[in-house]
Backbone atoms as SQL, in Angstrom:
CREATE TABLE atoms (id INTEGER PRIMARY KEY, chain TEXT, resi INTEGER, resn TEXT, atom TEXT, x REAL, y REAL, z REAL);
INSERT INTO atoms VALUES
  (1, 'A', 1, 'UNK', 'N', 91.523, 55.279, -56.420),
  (2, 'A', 1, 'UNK', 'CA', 90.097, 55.455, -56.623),
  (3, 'A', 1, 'UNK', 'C', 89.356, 54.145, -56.375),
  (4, 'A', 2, 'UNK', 'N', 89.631, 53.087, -56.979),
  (5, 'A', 2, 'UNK', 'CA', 89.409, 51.352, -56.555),
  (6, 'A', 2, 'UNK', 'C', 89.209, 51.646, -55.483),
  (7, 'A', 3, 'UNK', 'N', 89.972, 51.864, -54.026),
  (8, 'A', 3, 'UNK', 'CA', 90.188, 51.531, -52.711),
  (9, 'A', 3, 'UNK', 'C', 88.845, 51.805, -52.331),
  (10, 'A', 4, 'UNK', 'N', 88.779, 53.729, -52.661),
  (11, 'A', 4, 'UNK', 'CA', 87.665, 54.329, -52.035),
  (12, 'A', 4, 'UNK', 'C', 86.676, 53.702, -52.310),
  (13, 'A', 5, 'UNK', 'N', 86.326, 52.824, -53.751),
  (14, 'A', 5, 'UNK', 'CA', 84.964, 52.542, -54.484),
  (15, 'A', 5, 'UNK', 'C', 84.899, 51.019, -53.460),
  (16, 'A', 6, 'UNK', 'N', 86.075, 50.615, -53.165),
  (17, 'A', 6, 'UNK', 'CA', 85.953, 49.156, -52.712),
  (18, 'A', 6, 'UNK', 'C', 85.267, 49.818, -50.885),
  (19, 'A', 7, 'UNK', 'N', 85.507, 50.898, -50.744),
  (20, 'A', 7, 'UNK', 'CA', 85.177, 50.833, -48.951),
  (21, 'A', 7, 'UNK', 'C', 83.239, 51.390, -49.419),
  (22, 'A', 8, 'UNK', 'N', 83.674, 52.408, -49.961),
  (23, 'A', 8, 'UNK', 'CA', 82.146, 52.847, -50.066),
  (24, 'A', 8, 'UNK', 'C', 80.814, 51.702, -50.260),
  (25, 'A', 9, 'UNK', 'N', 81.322, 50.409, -51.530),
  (26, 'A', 9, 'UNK', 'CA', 80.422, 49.580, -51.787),
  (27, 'A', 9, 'UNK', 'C', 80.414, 48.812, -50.339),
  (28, 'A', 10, 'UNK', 'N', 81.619, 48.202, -49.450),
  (29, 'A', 10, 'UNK', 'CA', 80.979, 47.861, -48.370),
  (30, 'A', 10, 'UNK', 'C', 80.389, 48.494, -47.090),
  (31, 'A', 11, 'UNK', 'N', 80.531, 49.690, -46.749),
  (32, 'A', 11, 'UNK', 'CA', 79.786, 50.411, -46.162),
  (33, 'A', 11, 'UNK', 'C', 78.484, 50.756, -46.556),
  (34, 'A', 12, 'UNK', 'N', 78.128, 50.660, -47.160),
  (35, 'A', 12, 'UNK', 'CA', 76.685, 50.758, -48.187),
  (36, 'A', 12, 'UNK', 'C', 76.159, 49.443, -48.304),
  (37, 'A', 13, 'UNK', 'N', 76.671, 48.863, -48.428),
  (38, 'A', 13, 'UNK', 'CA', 76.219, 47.486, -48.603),
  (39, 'A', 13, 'UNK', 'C', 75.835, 46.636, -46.868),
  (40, 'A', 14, 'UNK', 'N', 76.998, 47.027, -46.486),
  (41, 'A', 14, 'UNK', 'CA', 76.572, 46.515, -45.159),
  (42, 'A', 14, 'UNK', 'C', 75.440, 47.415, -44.379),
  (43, 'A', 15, 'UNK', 'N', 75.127, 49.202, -44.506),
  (44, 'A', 15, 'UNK', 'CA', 74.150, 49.542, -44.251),
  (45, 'A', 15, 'UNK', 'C', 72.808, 49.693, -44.438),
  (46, 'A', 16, 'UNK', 'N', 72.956, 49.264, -45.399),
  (47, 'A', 16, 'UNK', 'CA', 71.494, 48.248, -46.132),
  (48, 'A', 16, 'UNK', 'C', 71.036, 46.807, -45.754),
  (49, 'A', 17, 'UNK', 'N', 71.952, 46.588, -45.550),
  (50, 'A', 17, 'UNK', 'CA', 72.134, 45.550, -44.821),
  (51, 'A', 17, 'UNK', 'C', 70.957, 45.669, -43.461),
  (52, 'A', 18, 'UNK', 'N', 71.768, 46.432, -42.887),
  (53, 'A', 18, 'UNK', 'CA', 71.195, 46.397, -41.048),
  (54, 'A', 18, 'UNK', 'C', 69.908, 47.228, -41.315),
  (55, 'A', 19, 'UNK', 'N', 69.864, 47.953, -42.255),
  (56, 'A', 19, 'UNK', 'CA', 68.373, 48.258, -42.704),
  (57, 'A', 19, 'UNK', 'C', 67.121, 47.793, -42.987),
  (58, 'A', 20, 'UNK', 'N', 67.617, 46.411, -43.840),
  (59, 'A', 20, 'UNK', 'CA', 66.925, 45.579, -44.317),
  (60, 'A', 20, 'UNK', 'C', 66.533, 44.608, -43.495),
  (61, 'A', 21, 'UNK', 'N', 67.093, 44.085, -42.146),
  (62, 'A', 21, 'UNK', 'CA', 67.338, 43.377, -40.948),
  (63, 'A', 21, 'UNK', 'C', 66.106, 44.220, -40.327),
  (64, 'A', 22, 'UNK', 'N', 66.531, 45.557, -39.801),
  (65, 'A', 22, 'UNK', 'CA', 65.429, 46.436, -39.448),
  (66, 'A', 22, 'UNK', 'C', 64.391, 46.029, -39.441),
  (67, 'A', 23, 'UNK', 'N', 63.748, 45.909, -40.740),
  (68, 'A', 23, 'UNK', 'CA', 62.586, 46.416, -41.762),
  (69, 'A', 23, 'UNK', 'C', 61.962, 44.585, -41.263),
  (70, 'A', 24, 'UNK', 'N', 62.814, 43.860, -41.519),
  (71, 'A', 24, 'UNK', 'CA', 62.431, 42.426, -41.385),
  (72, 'A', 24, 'UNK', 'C', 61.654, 42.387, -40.208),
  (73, 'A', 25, 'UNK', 'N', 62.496, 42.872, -39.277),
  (74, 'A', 25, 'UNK', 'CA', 61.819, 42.381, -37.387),
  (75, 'A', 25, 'UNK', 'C', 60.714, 43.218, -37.052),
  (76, 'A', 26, 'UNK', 'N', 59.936, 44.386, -38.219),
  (77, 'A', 26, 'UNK', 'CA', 58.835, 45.373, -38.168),
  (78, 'A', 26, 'UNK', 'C', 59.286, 46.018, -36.663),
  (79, 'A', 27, 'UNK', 'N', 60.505, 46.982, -36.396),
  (80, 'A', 27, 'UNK', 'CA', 60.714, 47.448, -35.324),
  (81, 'A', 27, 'UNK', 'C', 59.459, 48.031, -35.386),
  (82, 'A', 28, 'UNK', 'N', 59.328, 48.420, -33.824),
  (83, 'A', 28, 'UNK', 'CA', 58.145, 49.450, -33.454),
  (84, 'A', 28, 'UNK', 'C', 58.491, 50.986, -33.812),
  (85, 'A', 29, 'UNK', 'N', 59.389, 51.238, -33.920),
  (86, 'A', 29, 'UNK', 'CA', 59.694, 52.667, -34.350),
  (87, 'A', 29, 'UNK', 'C', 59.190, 52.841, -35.717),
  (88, 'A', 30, 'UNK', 'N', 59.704, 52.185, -36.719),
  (89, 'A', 30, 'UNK', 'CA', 59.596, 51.951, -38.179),
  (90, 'A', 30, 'UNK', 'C', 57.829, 51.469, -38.273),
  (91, 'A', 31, 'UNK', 'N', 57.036, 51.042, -38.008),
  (92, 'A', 31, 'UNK', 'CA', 55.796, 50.953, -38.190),
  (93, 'A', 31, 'UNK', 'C', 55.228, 52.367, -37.487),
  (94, 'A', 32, 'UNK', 'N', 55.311, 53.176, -36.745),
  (95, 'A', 32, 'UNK', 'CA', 55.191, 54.312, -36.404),
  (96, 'A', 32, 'UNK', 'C', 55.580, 55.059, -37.587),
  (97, 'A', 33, 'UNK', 'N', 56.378, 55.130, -38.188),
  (98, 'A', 33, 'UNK', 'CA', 57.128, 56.256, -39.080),
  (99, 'A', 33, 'UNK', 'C', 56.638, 56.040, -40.493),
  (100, 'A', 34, 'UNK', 'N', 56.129, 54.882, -40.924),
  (101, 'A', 34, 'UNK', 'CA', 55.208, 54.161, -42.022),
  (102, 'A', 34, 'UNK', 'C', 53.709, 54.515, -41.860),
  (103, 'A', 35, 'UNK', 'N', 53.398, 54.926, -40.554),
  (104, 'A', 35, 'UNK', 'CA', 52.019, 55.191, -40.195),
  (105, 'A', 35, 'UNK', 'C', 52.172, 56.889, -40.690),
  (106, 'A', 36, 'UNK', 'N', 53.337, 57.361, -39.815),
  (107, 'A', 36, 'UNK', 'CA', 53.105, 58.797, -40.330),
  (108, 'A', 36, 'UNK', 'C', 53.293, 59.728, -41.984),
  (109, 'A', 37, 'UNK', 'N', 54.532, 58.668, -42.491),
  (110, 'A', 37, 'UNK', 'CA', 54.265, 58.557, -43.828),
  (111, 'A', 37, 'UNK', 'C', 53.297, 58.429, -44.574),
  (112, 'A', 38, 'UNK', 'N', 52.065, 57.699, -43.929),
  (113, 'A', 38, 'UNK', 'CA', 51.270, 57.239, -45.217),
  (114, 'A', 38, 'UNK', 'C', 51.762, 55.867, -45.751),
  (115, 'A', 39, 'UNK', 'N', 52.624, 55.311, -45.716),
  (116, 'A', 39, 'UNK', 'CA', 52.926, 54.228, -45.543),
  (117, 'A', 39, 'UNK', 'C', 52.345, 52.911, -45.306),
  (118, 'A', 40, 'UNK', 'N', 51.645, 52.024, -46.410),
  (119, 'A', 40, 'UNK', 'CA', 50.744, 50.259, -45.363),
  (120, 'A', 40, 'UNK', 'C', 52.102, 49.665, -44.973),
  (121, 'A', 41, 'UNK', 'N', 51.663, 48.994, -44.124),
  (122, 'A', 41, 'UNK', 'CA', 52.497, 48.232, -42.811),
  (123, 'A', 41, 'UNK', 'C', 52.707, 46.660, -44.354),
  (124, 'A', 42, 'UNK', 'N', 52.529, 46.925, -45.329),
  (125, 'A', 42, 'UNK', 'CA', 52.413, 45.360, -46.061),
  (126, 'A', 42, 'UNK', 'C', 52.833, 45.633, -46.702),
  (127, 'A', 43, 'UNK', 'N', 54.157, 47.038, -47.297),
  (128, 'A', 43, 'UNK', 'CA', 55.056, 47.604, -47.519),
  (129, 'A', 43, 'UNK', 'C', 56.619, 47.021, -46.946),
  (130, 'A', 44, 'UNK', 'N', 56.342, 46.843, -45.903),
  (131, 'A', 44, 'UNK', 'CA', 57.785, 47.238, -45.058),
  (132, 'A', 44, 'UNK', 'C', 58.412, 45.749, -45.747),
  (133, 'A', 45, 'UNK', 'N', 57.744, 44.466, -45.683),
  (134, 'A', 45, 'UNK', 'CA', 59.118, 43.548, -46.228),
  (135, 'A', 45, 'UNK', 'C', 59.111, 43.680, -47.641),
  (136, 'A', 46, 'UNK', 'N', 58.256, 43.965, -48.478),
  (137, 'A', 46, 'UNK', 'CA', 59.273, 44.334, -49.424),
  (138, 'A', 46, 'UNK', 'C', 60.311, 44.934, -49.975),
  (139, 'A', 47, 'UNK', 'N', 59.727, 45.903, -49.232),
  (140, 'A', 47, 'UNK', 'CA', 61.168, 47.698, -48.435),
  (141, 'A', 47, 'UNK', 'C', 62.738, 47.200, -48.371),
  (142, 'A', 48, 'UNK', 'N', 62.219, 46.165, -47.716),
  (143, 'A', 48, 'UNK', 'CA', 63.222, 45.342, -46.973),
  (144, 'A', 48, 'UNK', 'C', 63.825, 44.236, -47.934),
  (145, 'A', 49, 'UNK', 'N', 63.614, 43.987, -48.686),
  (146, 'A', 49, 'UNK', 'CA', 63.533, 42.923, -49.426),
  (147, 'A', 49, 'UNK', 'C', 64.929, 43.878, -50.953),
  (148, 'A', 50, 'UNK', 'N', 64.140, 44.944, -51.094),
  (149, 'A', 50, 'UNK', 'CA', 65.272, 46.124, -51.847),
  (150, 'A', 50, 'UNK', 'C', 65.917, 46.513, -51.786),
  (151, 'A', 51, 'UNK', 'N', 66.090, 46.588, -50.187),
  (152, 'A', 51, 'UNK', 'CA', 67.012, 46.834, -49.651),
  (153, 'A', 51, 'UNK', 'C', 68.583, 46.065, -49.324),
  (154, 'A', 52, 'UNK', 'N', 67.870, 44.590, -49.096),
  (155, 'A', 52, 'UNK', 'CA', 68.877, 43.677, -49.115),
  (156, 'A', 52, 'UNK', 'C', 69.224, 43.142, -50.249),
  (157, 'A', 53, 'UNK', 'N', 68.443, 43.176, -51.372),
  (158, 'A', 53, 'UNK', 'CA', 68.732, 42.777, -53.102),
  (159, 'A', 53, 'UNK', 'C', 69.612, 43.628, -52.974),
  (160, 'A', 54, 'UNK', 'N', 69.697, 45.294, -53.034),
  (161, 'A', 54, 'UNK', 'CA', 70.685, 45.891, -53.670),
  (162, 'A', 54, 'UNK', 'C', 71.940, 46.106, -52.753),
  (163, 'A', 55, 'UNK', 'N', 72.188, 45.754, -51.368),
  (164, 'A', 55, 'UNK', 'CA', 73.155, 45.085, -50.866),
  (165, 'A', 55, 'UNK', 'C', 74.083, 44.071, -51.783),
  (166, 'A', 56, 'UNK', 'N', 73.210, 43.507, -52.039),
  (167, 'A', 56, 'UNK', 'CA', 74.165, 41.911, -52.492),
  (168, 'A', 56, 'UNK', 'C', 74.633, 42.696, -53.540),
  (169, 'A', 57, 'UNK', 'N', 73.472, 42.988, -54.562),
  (170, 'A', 57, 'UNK', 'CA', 74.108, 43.492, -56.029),
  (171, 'A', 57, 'UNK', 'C', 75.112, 44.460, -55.877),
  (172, 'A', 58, 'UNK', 'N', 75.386, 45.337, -54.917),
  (173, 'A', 58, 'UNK', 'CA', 76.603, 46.767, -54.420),
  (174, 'A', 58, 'UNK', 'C', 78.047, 45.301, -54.296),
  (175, 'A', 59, 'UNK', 'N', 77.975, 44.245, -53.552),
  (176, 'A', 59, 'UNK', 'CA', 78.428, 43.020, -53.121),
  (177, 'A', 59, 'UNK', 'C', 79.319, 42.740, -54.450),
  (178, 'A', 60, 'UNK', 'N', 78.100, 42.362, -55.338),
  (179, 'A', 60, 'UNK', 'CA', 78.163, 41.541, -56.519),
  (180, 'A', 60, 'UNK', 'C', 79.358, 42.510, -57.343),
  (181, 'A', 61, 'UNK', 'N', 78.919, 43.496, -57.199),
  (182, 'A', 61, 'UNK', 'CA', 79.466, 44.471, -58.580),
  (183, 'A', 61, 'UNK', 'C', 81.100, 44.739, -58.072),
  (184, 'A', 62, 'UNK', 'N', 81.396, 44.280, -56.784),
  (185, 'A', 62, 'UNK', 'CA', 83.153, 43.958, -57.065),
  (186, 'A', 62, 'UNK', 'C', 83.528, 43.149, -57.911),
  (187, 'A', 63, 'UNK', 'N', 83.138, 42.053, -57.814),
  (188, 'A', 63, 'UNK', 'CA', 83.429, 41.093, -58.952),
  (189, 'A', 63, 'UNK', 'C', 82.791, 41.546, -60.582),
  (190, 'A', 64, 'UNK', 'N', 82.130, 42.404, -60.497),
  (191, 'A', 64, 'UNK', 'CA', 81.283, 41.922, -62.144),
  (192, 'A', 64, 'UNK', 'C', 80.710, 43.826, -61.990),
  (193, 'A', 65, 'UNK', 'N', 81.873, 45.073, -62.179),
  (194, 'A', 65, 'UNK', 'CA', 81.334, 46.085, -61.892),
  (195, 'A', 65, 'UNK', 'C', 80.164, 47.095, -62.303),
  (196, 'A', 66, 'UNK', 'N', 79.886, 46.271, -63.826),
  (197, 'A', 66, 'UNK', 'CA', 78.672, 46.792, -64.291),
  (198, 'A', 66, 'UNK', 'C', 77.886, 46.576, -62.734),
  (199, 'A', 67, 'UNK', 'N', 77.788, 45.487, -62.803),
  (200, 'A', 67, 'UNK', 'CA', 76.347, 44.961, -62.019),
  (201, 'A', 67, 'UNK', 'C', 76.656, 45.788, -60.637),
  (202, 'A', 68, 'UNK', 'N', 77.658, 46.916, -59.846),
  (203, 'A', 68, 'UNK', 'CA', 77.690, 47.160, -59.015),
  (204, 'A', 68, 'UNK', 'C', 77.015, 48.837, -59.500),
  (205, 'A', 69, 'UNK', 'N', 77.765, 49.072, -60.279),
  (206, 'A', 69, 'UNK', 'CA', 76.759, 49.917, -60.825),
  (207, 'A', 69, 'UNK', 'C', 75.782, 50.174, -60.817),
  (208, 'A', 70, 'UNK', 'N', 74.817, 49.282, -61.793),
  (209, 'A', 70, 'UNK', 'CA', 73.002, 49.151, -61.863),
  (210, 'A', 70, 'UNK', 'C', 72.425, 49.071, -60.305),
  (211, 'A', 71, 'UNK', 'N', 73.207, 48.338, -59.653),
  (212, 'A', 71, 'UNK', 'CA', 72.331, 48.468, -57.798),
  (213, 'A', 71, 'UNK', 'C', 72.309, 50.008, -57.530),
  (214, 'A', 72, 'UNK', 'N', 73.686, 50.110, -57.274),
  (215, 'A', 72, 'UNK', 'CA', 73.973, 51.628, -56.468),
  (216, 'A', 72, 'UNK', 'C', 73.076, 52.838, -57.501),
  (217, 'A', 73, 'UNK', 'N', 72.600, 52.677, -58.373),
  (218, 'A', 73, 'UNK', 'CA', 71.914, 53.864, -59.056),
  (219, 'A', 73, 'UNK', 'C', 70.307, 53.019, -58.576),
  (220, 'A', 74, 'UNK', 'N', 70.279, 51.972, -58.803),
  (221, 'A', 74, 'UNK', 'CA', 68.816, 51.213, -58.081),
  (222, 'A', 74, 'UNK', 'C', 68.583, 51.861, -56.471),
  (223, 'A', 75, 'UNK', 'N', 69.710, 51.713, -55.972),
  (224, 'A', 75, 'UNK', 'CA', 69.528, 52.276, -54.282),
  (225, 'A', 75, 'UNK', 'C', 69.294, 53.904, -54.429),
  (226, 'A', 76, 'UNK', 'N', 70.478, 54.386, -55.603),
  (227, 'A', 76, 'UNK', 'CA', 69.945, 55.945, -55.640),
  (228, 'A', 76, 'UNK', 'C', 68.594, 56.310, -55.540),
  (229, 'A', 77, 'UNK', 'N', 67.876, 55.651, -56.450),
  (230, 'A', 77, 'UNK', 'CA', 66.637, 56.016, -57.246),
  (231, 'A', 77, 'UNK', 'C', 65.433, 55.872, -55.585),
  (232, 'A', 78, 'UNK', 'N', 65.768, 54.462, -55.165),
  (233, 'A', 78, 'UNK', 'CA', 64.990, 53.960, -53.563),
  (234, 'A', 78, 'UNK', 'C', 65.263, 54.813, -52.527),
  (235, 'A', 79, 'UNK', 'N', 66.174, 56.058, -52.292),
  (236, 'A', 79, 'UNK', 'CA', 66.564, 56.802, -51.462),
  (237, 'A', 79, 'UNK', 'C', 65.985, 57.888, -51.915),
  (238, 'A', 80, 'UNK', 'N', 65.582, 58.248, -52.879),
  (239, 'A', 80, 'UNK', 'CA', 65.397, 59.278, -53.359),
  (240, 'A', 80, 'UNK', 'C', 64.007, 59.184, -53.495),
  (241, 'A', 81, 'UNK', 'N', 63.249, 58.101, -53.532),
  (242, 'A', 81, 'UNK', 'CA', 61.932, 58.250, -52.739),
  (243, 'A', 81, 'UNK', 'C', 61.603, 57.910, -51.755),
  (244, 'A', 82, 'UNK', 'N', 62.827, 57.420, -50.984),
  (245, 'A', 82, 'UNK', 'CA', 62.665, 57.401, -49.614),
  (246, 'A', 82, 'UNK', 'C', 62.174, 58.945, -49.100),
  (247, 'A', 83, 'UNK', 'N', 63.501, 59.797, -49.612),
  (248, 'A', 83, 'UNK', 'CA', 63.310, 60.838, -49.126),
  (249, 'A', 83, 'UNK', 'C', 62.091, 62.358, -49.616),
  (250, 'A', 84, 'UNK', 'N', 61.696, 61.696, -50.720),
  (251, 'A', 84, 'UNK', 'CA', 60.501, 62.116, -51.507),
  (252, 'A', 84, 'UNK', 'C', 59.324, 62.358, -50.453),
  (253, 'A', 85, 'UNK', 'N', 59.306, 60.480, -49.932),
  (254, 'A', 85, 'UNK', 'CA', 57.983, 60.083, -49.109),
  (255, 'A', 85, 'UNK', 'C', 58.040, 60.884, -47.825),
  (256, 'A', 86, 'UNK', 'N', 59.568, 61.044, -46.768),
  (257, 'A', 86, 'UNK', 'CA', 59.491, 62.061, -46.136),
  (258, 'A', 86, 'UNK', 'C', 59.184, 63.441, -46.273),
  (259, 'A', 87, 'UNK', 'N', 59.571, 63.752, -47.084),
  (260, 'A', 87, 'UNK', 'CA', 58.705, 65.194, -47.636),
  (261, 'A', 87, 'UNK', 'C', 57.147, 65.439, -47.793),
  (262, 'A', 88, 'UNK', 'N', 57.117, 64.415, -48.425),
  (263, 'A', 88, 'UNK', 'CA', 55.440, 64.694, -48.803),
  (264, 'A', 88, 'UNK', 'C', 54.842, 64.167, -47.263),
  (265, 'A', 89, 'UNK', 'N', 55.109, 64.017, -46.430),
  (266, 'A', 89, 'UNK', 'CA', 54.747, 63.731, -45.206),
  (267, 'A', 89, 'UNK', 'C', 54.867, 64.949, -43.967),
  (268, 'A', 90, 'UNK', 'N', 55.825, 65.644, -44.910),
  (269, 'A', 90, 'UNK', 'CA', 55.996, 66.769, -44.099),
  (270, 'A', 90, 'UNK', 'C', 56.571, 66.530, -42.716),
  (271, 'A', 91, 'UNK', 'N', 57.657, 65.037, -42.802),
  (272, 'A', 91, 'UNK', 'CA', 58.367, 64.805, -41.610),
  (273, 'A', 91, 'UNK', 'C', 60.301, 65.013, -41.172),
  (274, 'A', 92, 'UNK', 'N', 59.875, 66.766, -41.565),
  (275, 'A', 92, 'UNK', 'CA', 61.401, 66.771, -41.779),
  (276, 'A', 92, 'UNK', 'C', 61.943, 66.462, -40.695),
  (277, 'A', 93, 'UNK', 'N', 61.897, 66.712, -39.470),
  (278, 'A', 93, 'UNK', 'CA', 62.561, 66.380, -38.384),
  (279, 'A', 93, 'UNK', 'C', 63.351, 64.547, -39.016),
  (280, 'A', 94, 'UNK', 'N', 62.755, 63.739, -39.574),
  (281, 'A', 94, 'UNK', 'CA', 63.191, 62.533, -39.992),
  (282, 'A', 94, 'UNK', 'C', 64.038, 62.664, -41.215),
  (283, 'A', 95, 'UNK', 'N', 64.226, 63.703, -42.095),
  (284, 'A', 95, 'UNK', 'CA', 64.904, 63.581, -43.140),
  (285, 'A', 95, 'UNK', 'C', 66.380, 62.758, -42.571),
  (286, 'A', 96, 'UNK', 'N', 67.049, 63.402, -41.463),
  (287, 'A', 96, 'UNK', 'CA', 68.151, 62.359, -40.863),
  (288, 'A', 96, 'UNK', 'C', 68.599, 60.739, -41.261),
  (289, 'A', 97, 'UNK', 'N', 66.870, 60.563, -41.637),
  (290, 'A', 97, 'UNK', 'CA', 67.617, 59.046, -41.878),
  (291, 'A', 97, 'UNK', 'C', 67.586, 58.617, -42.939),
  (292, 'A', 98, 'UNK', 'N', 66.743, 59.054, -43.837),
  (293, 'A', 98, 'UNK', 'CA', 67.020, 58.099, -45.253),
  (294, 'A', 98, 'UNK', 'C', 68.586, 58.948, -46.098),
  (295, 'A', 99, 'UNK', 'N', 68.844, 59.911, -45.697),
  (296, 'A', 99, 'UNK', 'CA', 69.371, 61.108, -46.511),
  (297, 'A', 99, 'UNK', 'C', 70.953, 60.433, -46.112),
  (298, 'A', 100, 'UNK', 'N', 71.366, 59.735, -44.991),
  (299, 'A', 100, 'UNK', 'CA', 72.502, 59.557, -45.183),
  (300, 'A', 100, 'UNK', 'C', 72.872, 58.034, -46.506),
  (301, 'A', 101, 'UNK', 'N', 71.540, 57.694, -46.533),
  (302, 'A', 101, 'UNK', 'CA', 71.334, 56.487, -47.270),
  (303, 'A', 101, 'UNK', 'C', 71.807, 56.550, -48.376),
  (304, 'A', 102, 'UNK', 'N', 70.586, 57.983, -49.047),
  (305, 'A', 102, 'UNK', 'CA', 70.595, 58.476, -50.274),
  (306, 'A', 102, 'UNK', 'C', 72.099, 58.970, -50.622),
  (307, 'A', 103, 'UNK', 'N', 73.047, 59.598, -49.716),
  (308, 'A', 103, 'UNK', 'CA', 74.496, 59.821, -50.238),
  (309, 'A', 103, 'UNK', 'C', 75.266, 58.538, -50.303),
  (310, 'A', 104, 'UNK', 'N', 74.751, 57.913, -49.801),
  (311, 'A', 104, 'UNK', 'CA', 76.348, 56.491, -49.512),
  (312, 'A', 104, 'UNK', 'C', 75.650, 56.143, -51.042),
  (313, 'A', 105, 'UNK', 'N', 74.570, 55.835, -51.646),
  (314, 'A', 105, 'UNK', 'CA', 73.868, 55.146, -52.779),
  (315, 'A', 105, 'UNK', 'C', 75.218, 56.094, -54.000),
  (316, 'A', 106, 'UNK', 'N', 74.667, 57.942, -53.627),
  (317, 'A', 106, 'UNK', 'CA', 75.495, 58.445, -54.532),
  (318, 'A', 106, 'UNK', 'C', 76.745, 58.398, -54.506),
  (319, 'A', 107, 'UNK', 'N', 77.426, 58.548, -53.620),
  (320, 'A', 107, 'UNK', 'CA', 78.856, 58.182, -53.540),
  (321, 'A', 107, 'UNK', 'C', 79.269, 56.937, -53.640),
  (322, 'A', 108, 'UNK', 'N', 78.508, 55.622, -54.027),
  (323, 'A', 108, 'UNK', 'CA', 78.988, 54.612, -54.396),
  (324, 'A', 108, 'UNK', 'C', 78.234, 54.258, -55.943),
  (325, 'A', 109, 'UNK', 'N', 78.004, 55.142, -57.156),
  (326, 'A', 109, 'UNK', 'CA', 77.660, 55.140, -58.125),
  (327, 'A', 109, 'UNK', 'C', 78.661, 55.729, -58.641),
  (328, 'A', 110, 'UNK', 'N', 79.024, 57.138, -57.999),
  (329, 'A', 110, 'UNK', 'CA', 79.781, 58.091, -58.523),
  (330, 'A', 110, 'UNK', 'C', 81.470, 57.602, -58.595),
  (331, 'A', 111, 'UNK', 'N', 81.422, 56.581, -57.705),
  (332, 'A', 111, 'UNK', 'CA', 83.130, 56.394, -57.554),
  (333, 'A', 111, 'UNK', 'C', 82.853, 55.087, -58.471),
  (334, 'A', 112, 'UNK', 'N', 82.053, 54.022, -58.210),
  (335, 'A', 112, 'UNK', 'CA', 81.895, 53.210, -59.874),
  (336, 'A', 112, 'UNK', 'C', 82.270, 53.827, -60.942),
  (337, 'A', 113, 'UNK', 'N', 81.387, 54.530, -60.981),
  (338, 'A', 113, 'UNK', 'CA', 81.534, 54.910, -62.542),
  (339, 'A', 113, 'UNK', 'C', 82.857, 55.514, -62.928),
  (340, 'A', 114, 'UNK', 'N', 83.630, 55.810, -61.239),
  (341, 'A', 114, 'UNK', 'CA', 85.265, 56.435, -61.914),
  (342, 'A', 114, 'UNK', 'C', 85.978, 55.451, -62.042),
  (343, 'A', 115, 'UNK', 'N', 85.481, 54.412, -61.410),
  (344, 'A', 115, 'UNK', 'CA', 86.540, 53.366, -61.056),
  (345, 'A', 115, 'UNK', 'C', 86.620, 52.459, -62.606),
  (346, 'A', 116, 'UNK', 'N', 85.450, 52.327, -63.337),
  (347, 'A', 116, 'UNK', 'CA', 85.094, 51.603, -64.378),
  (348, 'A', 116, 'UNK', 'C', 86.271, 51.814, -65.848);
């Protein structure tokens, strides 16, 4: 169970990662998709900024697993209005992308908390 919790936190961690990288360089796609959201453009680095905090902390919580814990339910909670904000936008065609987010968040809470 360790193994799985040890791959999930870095796959999650590292895809937050390249998310948060994303969010940094204001791709042109992602300011489009913030526009159609409803979304201010003076949003996105902080977005980004949560994204890469709860990276480290998914990081952190091998060593110290509470603290891997509290992220991955922090990322739950950020995926889950990720995917909120797509809804209320009425941009399902996009649900695709936050939604694989929102599972790696749950599947790396859920195997914490077995692993603990």
């Amino acid at each position: 169970m360790f193994t799985a919790y040890v791959v999930m936190v870095v796959v999650t961690a590292a895809s937050n990662i390249v998310a948060a990288v994303i969010d940094f360089v204001f791709a042109e796609w992602v300011l489009g998709n913030m526009t159609k959201y409803g979304v201010p453009h003076s949003w996105i680095n902080p977005l980004g900024v949560a994204k890469a905090v709860g990276a480290v902390g998914l990081l952190t919580g091998l060593a110290f697993p509470v603290v891997g814990i509290v992220f991955a339910a922090a990322l739950l909670l950020y995926f889950v209005g990720a995917v909120a904000t797509v809804l209320r936008a009425r941009c399902y065609s996009h649900l695709p992308y936050p939604s694989p987010f929102l599972l790696m968040a749950a599947a790396t809470l859920v195997l914490g908390l077995a692993a603990v």
